[in-house]
C-alpha positions in Angstrom: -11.4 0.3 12.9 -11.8 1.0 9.1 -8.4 1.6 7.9 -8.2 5.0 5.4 -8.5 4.9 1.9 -5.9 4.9 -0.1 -5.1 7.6 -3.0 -5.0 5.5 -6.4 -2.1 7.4 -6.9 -0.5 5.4 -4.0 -1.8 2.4 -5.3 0.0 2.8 -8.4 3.2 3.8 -7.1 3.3 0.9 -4.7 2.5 -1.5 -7.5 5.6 0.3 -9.7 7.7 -0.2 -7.3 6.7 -4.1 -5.9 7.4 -4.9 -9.8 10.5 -3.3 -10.0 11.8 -5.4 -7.3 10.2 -8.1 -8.2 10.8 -8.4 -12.0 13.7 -5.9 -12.7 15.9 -6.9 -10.0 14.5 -10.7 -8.9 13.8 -11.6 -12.3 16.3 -9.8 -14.5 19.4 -8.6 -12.3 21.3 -11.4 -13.7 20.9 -10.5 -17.2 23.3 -6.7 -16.3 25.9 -8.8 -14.1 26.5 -11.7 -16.1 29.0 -10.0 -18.2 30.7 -9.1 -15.3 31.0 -12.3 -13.5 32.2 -14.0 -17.1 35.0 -11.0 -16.6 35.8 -12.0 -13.5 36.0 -15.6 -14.3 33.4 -17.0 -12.3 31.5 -18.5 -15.5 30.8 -18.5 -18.6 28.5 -18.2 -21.7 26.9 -21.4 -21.6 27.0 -21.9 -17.5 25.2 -18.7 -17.7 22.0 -19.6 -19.8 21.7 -22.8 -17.6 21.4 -20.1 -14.7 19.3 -17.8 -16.6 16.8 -20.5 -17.7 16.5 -22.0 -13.8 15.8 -18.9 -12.9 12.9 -18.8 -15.5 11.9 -22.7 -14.5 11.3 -20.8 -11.0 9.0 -18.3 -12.2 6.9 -21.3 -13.8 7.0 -23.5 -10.6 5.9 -19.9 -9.0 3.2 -19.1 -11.3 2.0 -22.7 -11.0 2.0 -22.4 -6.6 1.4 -19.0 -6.0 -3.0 -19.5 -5.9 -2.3 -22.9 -4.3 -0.6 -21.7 -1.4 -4.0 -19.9 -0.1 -2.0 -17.0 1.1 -3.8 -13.3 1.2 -2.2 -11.6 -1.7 -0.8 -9.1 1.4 1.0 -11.9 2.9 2.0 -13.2 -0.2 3.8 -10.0 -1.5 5.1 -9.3 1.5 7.0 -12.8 1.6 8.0 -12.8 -2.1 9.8 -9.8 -2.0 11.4 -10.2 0.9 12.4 -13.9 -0.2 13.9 -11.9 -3.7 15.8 -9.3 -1.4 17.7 -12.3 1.1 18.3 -14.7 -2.7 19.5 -11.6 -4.3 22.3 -10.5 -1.9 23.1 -14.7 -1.8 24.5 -14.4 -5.2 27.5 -12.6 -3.7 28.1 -16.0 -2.3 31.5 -17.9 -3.2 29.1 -21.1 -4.6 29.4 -23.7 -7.1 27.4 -22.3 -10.9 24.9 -25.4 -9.6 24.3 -23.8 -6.1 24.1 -20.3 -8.2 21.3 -22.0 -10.3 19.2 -23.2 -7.3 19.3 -19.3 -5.8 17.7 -18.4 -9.2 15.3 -20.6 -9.2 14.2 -20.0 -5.8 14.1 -16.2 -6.8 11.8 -16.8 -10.1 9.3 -18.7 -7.5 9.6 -15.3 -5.8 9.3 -13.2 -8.6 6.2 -14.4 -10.3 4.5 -14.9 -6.3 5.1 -11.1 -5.9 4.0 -10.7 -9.8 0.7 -12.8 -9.1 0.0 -10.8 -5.4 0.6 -7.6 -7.1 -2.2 -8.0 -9.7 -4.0 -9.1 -6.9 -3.8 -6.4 -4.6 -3.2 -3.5 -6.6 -5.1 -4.1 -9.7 -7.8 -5.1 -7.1 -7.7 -1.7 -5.3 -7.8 0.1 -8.7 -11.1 -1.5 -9.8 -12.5 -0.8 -6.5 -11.4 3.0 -7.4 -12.7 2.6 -11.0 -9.6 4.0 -12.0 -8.6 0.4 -14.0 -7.2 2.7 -16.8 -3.9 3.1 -14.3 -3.5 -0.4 -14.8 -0.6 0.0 -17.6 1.1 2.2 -15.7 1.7 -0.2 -13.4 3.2 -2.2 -15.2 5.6 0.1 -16.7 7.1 -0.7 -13.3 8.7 -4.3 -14.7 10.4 -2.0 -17.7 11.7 0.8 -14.6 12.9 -1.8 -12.5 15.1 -3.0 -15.4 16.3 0.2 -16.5 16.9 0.8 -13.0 19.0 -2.0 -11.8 21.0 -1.6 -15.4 22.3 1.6 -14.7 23.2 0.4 -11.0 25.1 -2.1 -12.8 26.5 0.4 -15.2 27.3 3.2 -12.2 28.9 -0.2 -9.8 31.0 -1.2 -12.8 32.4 2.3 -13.6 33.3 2.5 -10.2 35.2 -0.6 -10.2 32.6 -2.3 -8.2 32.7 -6.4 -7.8 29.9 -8.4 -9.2 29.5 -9.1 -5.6 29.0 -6.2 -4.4 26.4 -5.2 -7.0 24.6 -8.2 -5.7 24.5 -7.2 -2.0 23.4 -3.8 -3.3 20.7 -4.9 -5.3 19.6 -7.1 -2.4 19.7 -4.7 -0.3 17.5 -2.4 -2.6 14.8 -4.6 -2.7 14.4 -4.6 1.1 14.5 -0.4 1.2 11.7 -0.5 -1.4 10.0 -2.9 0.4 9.1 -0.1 3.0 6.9 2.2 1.2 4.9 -1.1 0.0 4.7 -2.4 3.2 2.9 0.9 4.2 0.4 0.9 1.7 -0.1 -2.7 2.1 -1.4 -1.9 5.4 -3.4 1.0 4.4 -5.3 -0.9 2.3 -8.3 -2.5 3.2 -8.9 -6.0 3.3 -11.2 -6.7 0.9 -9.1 -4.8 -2.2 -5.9 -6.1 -0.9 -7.2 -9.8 -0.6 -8.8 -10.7 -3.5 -9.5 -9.3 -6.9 -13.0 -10.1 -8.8 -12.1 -12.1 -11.8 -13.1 -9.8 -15.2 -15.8 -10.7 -16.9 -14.9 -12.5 -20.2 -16.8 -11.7 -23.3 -17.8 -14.8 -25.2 -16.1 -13.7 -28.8 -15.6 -17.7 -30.2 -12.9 -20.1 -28.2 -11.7 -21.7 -31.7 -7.9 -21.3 -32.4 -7.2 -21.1 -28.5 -4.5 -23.9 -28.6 -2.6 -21.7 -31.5 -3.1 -18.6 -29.3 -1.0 -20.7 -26.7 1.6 -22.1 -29.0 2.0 -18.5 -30.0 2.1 -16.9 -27.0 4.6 -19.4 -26.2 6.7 -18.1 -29.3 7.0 -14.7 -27.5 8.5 -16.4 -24.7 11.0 -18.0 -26.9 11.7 -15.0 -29.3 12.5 -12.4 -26.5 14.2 -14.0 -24.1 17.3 -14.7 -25.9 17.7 -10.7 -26.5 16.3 -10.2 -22.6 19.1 -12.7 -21.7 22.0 -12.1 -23.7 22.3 -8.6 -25.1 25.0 -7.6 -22.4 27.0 -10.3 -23.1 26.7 -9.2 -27.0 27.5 -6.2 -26.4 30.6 -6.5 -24.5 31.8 -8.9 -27.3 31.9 -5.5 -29.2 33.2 -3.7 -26.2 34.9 -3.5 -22.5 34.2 -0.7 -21.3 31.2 -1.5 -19.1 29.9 2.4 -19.2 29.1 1.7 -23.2 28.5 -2.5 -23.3 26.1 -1.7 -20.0 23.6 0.5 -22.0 22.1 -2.4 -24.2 20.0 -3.3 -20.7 18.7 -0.2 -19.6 17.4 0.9 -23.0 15.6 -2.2 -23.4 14.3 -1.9 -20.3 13.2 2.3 -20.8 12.1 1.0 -24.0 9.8 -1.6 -22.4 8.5 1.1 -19.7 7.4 3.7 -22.6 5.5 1.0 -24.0 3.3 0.5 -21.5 1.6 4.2 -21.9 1.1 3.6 -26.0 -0.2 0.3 -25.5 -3.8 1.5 -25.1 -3.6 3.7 -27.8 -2.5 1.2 -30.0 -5.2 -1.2 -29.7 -7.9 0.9 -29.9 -6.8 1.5 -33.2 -6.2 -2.0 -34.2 -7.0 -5.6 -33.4 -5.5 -7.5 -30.8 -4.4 -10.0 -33.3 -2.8 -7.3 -35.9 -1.2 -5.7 -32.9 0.3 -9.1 -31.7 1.7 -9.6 -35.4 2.9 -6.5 -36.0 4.9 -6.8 -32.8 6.1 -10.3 -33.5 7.3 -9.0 -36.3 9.8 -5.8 -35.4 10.9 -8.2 -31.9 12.0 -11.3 -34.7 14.1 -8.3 -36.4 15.3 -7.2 -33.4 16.4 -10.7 -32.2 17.9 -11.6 -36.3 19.5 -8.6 -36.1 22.4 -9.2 -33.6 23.2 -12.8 -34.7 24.0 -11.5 -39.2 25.3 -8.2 -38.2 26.8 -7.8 -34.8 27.4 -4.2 -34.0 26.5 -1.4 -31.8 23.7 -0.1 -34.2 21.9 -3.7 -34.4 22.4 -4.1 -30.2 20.7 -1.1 -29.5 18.5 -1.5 -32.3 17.5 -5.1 -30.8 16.9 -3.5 -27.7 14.4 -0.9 -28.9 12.3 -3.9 -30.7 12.1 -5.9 -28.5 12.0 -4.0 -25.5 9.5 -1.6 -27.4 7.5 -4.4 -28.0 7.2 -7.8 -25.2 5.2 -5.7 -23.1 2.4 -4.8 -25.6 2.2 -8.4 -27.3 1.8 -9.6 -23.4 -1.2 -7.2 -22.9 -2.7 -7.7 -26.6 -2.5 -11.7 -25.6 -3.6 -11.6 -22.6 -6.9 -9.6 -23.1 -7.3 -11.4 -26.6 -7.6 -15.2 -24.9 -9.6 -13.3 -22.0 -12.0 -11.9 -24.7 -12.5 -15.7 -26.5 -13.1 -17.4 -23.2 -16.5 -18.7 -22.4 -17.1 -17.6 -18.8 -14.1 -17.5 -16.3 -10.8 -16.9 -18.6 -8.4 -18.0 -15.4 -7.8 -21.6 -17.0 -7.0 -20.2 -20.2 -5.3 -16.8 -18.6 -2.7 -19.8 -16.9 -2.5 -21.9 -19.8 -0.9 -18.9 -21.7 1.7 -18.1 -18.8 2.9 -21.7 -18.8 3.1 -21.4 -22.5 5.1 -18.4 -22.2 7.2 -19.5 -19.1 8.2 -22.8 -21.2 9.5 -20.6 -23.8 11.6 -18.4 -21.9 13.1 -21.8 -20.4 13.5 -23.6 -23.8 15.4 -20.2 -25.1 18.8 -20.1 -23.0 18.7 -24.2 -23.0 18.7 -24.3 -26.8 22.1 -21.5 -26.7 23.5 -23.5 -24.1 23.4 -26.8 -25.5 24.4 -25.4 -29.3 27.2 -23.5 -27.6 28.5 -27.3 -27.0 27.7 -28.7 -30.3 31.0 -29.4 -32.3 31.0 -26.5 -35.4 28.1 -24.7 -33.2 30.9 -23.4 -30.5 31.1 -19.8 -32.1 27.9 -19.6 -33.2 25.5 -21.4 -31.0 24.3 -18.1 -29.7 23.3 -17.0 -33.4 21.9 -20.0 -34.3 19.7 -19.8 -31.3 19.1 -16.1 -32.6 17.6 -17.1 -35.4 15.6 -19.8 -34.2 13.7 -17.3 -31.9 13.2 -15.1 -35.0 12.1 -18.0 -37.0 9.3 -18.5 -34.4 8.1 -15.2 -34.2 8.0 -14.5 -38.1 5.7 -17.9 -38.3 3.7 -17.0 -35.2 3.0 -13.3 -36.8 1.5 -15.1 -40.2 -0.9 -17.4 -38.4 -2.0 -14.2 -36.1 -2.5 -12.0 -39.2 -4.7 -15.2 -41.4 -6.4 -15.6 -38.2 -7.1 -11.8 -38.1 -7.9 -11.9 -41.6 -10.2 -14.5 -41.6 -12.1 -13.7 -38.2 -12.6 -10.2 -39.7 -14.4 -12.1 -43.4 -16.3 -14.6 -41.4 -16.9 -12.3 -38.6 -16.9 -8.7 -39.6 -18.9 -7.7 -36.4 -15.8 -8.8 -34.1 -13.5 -6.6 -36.0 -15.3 -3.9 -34.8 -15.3 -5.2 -31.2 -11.3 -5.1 -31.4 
C-alpha cells in the first residue's frame, strides 16, 4: 500500500529536529558541561580537549563509514540517533577521562551517520517536493540543537543540577525527539527516504581544488577552538553558571539565524568573497578572547563565529560542487575530511601547549591565535583566487 505523502513542512521539521539531536546534543553537549565537570573535579582543561577532539576523530571515522555500511538512510538515522541517546546518558558514568573519550568517539561516529542519513532522506524528500529552497532551514536545526542543549545546561546548573544528571537528561532528550522522526520516517516513501539523486555539478574549472581543501580545512581549525572552549573562557571570567552558560547558546542562536541569510548573501556575492569575508570576522572572533579576555570579546566571539561557520560551510560546499567535473561526491568527501582533521588538530594543539613548560597559562591563547592565523591566510588566498578568476574569467563572476 502506497504510504501518504508527506507535507514538506513535516519534512523540514523532522530534519530540524534529527540535527538537533544529532549535532547539538551528540556532537556538541560536551562543549555546555565541561565547565561543569572541571567544577566538580572530574577533569580538566587539557583532559577535556583530548575528549573534545575524540569525539571529533568519531565524526571522521563516521563520515568516512556511514555510505559503506549500505544501510537505507531510514535505518541508518534511526540507529544513529538512537546510538547518540544510549552514549549520551553513558557520560553520567563514574569512568576513567580515557573510557569518557571512547563514549565520544563512539557518539561522533553517530553524529555524522545521523548527519549523512538526514541529507539523505530529508533533503531527498525535499527535491522530490521541489521545495529544495527549505534546504537551509534545515539546517538551522544544528544551530537550535545547540542553543537548545545550552540553556538545558544553563536552567540544570541554576538549579544545582549534577553534570550527571544533565547527561541522563540530555540522553534522554534525544530518545523523546526520536519519536516524531520516527513517524515521519515511516510516512515517507521509500524511494525519497532511501536515496537522494546526486546534484548535478556544473563544470566551472577544477584548478585550485586542493587549496579549496586545505582551506576548508582551516575553518575546521579556526572554529573549533571557540565551538570547544568558549564556556570554559567564560567561566574563567565568571561562576555563576546563569551568566558564564550564555557564551554557548548565543553561538549556537547565532549559527541558527545564519542559516535564513545565507541565501541572500550569496546571491549577492561570490562564493569565494563570501567564504573570505567570513574567515575573516570568525579569525577576529577567535583573536579576540585570547588579547582581551572579557565578557564583551566572549560574546563577541560567539556572534562571529557562530554568525558565520555555517555560511562558509554552505559557500564551500556548493563552491567545490560547482568546479567539479561530473559527480562532485569525491570532492564533496575530500572537503569533510579536510574539515574533520581540523576540528581534531584544534583541541590537540591546546592540549599539548597547555603541557608545554612557559605555555601552561597560555596554551589556550596561543592555540587562539594559531586558529586566527589560519583563517586570516586562508581569507587572502580565497579573495586573489576570487580576484583572479573574476580577470581571467569575468563570465564566472556572474555565474556566482
Amino acid at each position: 500500500m502506497a504510504k501518504h505523502p508527506v507535507p514538506p513542512s513535516a519534512v523540514v521539521f523532522a530534519g530540524i529536529l534529527s540535527l538537533a539531536a544529532a549535532m547539538g546534543i551528540g556532537r556538541f553537549a560536551f562543549t555546555p558541561l565541561m565547565p561543569l565537570m572541571i567544577a566538580e573535579g572530574r577533569l580538566d582543561v587539557a583532559v577535556g580537549g583530548w575528549i573534545a577532539a575524540a569525539n571529533y576523530a568519531g565524526y571522521l571515522a563516521g563520515a568516512l563509514t556511514a555510505s559503506r555500511l549500505r544501510w537505507s538512510a531510514v535505518r541508518l538515522a534511526v540507529t544513529a540517533l538512537a546510538l547518540t541517546a544510549l552514549l549520551t546518558a553513558a557520560m553520567a558514568l563514574p569512568l576513567a577521562p580515557w573510557l569518557w573519550g571512547v563514549l565520544r568517539f563512539a557518539a561522533g561516529v553517530a553524529s555524522a551517520w545521523a548527519f549523512v542519513a538526514t541529507a539523505i532522506w530529508c533533503l531527498g524528500a525535499l527535491a522530490r517536493a521541489s521545495r529544495g529552497d527549505l534546504a537551509g532551514a534545515v539546517y538551522s536545526g544544528v544551530g537550535f540543537g545547540i542553543a537548545a542543549a545550552g540553556v538545558y545546561c544553563v536552567a540544570g546548573s541554576a538549579w544545582h543540577a549534577s553534570a550527571d544528571m544533565l547527561w541522563l537528561q540530555l540522553g534522554a532528550i534525544v530518545l523523546v525527539l526520536l519519536v516524531p522522526i520516527a513517524v515521519v520516517l515511516h510516512r515517507l516513501n521509500g524511494a525519497a527516504a532511501g536515496a537522494m539523486p546526486a546534484p548535478p555539478a556544473r563544470a566551472a574549472g577544477g584548478e585550485n581544488i586542493r587549496a579549496l581543501v586545505v582551506c576548508y580545512g582551516a575553518l575546521g581549525f579556526g572554529y573549533i577552538l571557540p565551538a570547544t572552549f568558549l564556556p570554559v573562557m567564560a567561566r574563567s571570567l565568571v561562576q555563576d553558571p546563569r551568566i558564564f552558560g550564555l557564551a554557548w547558546p548565543v553561538f549556537g542562536i547565532t549559527a541558527a539565524a545564519s542559516t535564513f541569510v545565507a541565501a541572500w548573501v550569496l546571491r549577492h556575492a561570490s562564493r569565494l568573497q563570501v567564504w573570505a569575508v567570513s574567515n575573516v570576522v570568525m579569525g577576529v572572533g577567535t583573536l579576540l578572547p585570547s588579547v582581551w579576555l572579557n565578557g564583551f570579546t566572549i560574546a563577541l566571539s560567539a556572534l562571529c563565529v557562530g554568525g558565520t561557520f555555517m555560511i562558509v560551510t554552505l559557500a564551500g560546499v556548493q563552491e567545490v560542487r560547482a568546479r567539479a567535473h561530473g559527480d562532485a561526491t569525491p570532492l564533496v568527501a575530500r572537503m569533510t575530511a579536510s574539515f574533520a582533521l581540523g576540528q581534531i588538530a584544534g583541541p590537540i594543539a591546546s592540549s599539548l601547549l597547555l603541557h608545554v613548560p612557559g605555555f601552561a597559562q597560555h596554551g589556550l591563547d596561543v592555540a587562539l591565535q594559531l586558529a586566527a592565523a589560519s583563517l586570516f591566510l586562508s581569507a587572502a588566498w580565497l579573495w586573489r583566487a576570487d580576484r583572479s578568476r573574476t580577470l581571467t574569467h569575468p563570465e564566472v563572476s556572474h555565474a556566482r
